[in-house]
C-alpha positions as CSV (number, residue, x, y, z in Angstrom):
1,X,-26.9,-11.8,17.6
2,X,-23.6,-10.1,16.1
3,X,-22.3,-11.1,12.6
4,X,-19.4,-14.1,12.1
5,X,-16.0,-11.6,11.7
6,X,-15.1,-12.3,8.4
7,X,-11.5,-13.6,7.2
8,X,-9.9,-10.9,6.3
9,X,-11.2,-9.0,9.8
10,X,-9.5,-12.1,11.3
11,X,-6.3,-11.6,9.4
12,X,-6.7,-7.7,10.4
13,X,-6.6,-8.4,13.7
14,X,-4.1,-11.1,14.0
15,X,-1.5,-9.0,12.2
16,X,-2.0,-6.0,14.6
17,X,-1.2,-8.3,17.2
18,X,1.9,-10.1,16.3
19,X,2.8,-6.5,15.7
20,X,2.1,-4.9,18.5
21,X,3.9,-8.0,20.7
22,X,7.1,-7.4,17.8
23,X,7.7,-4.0,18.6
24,X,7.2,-4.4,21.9
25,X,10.0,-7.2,21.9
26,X,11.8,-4.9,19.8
27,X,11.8,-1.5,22.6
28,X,12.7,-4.1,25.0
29,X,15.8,-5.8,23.4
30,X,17.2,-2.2,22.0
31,X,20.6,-0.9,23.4
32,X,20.0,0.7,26.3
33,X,21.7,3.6,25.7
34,X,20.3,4.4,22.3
35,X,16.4,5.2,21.4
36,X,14.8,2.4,19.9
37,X,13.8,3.4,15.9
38,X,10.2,2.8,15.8
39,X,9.8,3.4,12.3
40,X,13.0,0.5,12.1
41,X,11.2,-1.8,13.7
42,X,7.7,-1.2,12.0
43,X,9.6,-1.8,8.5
44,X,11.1,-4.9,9.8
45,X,8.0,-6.2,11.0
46,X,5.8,-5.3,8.3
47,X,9.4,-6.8,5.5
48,X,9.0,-10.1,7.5
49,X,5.2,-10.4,7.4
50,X,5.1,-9.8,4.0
51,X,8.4,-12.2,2.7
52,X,8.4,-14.3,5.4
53,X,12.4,-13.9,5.5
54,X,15.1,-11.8,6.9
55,X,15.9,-8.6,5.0
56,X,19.1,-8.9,3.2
């Protein structure tokens, strides 16, 4: 029988998800004719996650 994940291996998790689906959203709604900045997105993603608000 495997061990219960614990909470903070749930939290782990669930934050590599939402962003992983966030960075995809944010490739995907970039200009077309520009390169999306990765590292953009990752700091906006990780701003929002941590403040819960927009950057200002």
């Amino acid at each position: 029988m495997s061990e219960p994940l614990s909470q903070r291996q749930i939290q782990q998790t669930l934050y590599e998800y939402a962003r992983e689906l966030y960075m995809q959203a944010w490739v995907e709604n970039g200009e077309e004719d520009e390169d999306p900045e990765i590292d953009e997105g990752l700091e906006t993603f990780d701003y929002l996650y941590e403040h819960e608000a927009w950057p200002e």
